[in-house]
DSSP file (Angstrom, degrees, kcal/mol; ACC not computed):
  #  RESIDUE AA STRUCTURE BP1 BP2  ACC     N-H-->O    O-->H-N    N-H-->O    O-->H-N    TCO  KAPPA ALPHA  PHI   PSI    X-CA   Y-CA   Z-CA
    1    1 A X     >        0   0    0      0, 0.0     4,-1.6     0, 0.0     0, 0.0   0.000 360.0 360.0 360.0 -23.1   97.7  268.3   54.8
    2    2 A X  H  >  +     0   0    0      1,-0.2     4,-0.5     2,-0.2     0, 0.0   0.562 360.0  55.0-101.1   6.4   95.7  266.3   52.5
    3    3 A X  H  > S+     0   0    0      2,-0.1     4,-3.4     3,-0.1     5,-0.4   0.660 103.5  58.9 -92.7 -27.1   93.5  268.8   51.2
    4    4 A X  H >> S+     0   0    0      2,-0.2     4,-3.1     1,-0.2     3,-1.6   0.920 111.2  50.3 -37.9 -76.6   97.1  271.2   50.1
    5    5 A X  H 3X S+     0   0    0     -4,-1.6     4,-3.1     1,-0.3    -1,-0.2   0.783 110.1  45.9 -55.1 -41.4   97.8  267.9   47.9
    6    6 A X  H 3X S+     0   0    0     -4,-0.5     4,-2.2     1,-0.3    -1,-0.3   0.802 115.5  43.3 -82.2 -18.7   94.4  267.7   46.4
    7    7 A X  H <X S+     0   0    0     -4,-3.4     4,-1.1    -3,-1.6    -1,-0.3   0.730 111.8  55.1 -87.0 -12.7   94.3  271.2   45.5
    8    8 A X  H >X S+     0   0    0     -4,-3.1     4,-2.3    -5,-0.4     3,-1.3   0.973 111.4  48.0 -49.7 -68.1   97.9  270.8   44.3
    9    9 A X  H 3X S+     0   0    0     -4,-3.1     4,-0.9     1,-0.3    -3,-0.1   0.801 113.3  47.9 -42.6 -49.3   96.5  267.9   42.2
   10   10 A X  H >X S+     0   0    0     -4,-2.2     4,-2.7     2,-0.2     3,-0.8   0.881 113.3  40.2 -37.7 -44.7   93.8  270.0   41.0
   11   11 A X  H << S+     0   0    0     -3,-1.3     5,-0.3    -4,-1.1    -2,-0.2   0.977 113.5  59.2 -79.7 -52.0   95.5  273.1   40.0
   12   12 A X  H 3< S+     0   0    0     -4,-2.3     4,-0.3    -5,-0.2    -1,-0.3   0.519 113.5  37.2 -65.6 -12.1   98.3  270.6   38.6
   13   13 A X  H <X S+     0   0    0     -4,-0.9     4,-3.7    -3,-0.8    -2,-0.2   0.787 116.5  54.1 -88.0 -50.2   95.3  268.7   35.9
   14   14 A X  H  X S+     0   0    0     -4,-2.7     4,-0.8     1,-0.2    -2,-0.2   0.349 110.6  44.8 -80.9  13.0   93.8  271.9   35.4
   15   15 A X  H  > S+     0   0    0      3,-0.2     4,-3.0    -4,-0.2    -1,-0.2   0.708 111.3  48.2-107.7 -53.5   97.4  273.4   34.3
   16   16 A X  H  > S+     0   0    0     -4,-0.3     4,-2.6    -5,-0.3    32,-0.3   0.968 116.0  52.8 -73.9 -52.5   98.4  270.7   32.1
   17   17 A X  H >X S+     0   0    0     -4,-3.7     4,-2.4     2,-0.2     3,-0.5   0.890 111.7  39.8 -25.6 -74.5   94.5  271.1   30.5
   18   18 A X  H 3X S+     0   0    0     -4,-0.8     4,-2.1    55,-0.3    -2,-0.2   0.926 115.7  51.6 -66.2 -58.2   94.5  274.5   29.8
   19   19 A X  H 3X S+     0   0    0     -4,-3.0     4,-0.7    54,-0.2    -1,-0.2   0.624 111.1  51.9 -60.7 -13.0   98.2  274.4   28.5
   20   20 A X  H XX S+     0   0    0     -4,-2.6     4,-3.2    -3,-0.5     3,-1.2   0.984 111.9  45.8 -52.0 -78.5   97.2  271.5   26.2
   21   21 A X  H 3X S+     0   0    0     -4,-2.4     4,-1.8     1,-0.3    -2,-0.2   0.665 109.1  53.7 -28.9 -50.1   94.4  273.4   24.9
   22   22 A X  H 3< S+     0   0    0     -4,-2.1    -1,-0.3     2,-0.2     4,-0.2   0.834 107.2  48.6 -31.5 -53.6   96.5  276.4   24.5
   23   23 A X  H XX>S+     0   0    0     -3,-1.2     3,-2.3    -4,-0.7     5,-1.4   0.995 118.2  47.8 -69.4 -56.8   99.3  274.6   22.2
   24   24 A X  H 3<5S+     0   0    0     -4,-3.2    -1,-0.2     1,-0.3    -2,-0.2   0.835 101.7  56.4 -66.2 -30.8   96.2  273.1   20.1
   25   25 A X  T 3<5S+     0   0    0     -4,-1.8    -1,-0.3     1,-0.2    -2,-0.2   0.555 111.8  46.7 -78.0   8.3   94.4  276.0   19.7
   26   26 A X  T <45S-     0   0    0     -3,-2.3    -1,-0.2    -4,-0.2    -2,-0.2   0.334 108.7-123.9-103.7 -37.1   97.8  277.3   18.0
   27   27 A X  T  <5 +     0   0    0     -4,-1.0     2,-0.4     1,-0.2    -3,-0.2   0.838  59.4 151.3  63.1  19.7   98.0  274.5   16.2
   28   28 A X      < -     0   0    0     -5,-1.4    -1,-0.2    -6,-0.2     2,-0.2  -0.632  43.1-133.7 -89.2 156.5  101.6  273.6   17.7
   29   29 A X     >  -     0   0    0     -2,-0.4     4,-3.6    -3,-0.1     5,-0.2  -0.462  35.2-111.5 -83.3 158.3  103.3  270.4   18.2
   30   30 A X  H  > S+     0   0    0      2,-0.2     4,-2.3    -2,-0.2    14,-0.1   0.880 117.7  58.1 -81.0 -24.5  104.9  270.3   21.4
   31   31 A X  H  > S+     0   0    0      2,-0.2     4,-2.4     3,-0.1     5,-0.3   0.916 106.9  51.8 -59.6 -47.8  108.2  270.4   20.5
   32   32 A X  H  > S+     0   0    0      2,-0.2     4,-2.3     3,-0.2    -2,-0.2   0.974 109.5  55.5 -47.7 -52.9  107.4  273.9   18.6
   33   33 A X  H  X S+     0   0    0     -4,-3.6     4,-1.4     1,-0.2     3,-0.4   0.954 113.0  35.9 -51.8 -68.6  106.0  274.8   21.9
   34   34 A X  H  X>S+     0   0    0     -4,-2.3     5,-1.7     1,-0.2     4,-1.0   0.777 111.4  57.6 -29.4 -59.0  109.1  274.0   23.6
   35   35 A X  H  <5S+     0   0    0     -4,-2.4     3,-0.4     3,-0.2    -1,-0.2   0.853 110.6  48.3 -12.4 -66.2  111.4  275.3   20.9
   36   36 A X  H  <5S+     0   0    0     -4,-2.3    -2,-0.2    -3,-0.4    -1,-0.2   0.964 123.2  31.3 -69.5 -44.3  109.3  279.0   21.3
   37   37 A X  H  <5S-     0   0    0     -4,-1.4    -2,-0.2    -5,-0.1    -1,-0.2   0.392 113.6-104.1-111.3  37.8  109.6  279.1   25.0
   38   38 A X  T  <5S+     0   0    0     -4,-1.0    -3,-0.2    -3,-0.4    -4,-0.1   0.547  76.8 117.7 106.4 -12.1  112.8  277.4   25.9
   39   39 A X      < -     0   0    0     -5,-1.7     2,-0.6    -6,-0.1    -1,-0.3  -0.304  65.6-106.4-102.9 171.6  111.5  273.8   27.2
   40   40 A X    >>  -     0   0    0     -2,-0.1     3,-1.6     1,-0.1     4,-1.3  -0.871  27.8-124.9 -74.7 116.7  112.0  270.3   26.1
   41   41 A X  T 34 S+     0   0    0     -2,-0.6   -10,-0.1     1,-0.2   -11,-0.1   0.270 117.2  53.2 -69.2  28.4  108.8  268.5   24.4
   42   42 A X  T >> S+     0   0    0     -2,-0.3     4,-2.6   -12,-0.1     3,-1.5   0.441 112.3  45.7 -88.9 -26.1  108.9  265.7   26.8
   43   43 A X  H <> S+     0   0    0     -3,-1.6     4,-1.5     1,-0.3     3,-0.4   0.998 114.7  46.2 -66.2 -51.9  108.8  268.7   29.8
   44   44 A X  H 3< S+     0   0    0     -4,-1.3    -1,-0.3     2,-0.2     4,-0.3   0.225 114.2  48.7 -59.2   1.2  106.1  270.3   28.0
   45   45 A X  H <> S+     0   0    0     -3,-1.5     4,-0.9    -5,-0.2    -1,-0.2   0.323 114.2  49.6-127.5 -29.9  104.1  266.1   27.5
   46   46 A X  H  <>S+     0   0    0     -4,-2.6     5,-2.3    -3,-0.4     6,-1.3   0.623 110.6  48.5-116.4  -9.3  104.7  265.6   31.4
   47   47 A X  T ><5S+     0   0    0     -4,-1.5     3,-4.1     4,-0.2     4,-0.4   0.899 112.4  48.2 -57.0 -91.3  102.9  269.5   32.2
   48   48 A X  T 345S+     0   0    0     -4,-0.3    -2,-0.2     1,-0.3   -28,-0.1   0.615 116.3  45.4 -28.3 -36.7  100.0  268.6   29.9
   49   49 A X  T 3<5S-     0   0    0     -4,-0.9    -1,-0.3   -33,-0.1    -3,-0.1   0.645 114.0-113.4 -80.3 -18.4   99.8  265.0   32.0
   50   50 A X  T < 5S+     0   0    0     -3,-4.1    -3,-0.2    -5,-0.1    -2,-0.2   0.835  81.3 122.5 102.3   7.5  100.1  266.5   35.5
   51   51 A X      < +     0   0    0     -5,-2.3     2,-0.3    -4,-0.4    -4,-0.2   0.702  64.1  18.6-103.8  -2.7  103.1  265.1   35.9
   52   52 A X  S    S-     0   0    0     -6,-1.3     2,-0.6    -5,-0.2    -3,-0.0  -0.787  77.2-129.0-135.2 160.9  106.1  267.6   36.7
   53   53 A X        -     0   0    0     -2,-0.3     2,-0.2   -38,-0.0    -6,-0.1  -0.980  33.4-113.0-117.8 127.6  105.1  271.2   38.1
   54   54 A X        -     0   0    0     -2,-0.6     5,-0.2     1,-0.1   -11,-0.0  -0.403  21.4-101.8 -68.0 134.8  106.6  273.6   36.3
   55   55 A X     >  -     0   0    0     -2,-0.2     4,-2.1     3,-0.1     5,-0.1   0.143  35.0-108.3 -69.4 138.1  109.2  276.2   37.2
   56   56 A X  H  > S+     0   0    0      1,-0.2     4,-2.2     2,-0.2     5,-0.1   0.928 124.1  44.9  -1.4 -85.6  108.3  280.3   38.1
   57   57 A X  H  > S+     0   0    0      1,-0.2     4,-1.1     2,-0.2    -1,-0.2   0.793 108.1  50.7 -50.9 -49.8  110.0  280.9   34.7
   58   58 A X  H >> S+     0   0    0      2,-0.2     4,-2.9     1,-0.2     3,-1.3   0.944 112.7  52.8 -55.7 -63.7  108.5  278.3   32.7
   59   59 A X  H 3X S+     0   0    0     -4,-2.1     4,-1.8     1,-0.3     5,-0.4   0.875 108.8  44.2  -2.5 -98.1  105.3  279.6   34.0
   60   60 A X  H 3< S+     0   0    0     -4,-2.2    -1,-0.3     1,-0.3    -2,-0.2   0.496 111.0  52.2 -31.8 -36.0  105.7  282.8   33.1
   61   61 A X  H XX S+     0   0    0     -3,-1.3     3,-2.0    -4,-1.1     4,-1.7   0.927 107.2  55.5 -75.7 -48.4  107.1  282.2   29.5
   62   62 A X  H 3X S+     0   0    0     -4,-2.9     4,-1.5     1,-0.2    -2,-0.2   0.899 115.4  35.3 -32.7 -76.7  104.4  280.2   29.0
   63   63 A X  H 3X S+     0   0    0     -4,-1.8     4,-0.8     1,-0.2    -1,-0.2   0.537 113.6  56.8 -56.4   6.9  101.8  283.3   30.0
   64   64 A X  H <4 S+     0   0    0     -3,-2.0    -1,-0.2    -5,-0.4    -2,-0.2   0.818 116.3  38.9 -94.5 -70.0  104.3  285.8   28.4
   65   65 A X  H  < S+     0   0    0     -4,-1.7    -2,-0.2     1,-0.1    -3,-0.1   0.788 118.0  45.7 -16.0 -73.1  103.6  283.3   25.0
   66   66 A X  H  < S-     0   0    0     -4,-1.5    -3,-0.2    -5,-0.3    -2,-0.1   0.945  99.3-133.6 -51.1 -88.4   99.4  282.5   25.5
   67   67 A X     <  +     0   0    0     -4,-0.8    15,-0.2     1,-0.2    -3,-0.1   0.063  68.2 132.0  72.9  -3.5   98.9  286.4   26.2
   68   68 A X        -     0   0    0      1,-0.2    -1,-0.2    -6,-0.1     2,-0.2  -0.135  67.4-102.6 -93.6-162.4   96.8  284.7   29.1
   69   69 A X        -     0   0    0      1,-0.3     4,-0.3    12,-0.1    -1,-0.2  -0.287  31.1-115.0-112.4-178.3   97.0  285.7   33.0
   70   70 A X  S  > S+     0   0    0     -2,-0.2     4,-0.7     2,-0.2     5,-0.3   0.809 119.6  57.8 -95.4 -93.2   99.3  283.1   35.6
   71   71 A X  H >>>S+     0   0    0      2,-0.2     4,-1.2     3,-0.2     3,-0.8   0.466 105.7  44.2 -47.2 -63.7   95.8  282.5   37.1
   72   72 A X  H >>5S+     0   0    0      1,-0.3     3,-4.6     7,-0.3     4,-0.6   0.704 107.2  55.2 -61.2-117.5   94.4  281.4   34.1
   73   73 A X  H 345S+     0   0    0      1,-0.4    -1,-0.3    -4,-0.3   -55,-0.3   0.253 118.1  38.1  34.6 -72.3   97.2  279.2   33.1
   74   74 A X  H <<5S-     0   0    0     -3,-0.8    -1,-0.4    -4,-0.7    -2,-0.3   0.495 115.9-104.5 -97.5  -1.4   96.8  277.3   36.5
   75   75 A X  H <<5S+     0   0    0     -3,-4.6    -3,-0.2    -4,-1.2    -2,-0.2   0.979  84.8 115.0  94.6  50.3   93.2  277.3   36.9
   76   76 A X  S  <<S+     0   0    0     -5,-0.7     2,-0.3    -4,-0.6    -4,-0.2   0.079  83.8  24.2-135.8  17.3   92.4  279.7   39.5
   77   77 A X        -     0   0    0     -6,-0.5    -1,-0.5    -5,-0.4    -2,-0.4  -0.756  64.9-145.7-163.8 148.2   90.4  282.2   37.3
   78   78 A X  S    S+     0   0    0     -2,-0.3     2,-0.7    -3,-0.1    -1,-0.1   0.605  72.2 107.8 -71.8 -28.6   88.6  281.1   34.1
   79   79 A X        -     0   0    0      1,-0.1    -7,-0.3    -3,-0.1    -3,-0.1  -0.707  53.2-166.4 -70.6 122.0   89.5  284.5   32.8
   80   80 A X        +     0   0    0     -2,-0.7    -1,-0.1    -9,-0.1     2,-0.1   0.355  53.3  94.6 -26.7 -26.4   92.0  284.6   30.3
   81   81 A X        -     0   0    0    -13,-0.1     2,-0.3     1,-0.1    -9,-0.2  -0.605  70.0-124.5 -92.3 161.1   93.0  288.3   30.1
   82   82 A X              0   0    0    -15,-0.2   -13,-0.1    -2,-0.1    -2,-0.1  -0.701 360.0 360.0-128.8 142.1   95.8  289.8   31.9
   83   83 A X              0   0    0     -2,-0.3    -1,-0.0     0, 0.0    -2,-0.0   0.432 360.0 360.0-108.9 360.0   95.0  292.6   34.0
């Protein structure tokens, strides 16, 4: 059970990373991020920390937003592109 939680943890750093990186390379605030897909910019501060895990839908809007893949987005493939 306590390797689940540390790939949870993982997946959950590497989530909040890549969706940091994403907003900045956009050169949004996190309330504009929120604003475009529907979230709060604290929900969207506590994803970027690792701290909440984020819903299907939240997900999804995110990777509908990005143009990137769900795997990407959570750190199980480094590619970006949606297949």
């Amino acid at each position: 059970m306590h390797s689940q939680q540390f790939i949870l943890e993982v997946l959950m750093s590497t989530f909040g990373d890549r969706l940091n990186f994403l907003r900045k390379s956009k050169n949004l605030k996190a309330e504009e991020l929120g604003e475009i897909v529907g979230l709060k910019r604290r929900i969207i501060f506590l994803y970027e920390k690792g701290e909440t895990k984020p819903s299907y839908d939240s997900l999804l809007a995110l990777a509908d937003y990005f143009d990137v893949s769900l795997d990407y987005l959570v750190g199980r493939s480094d590619d970006p592109a949606r297949r």
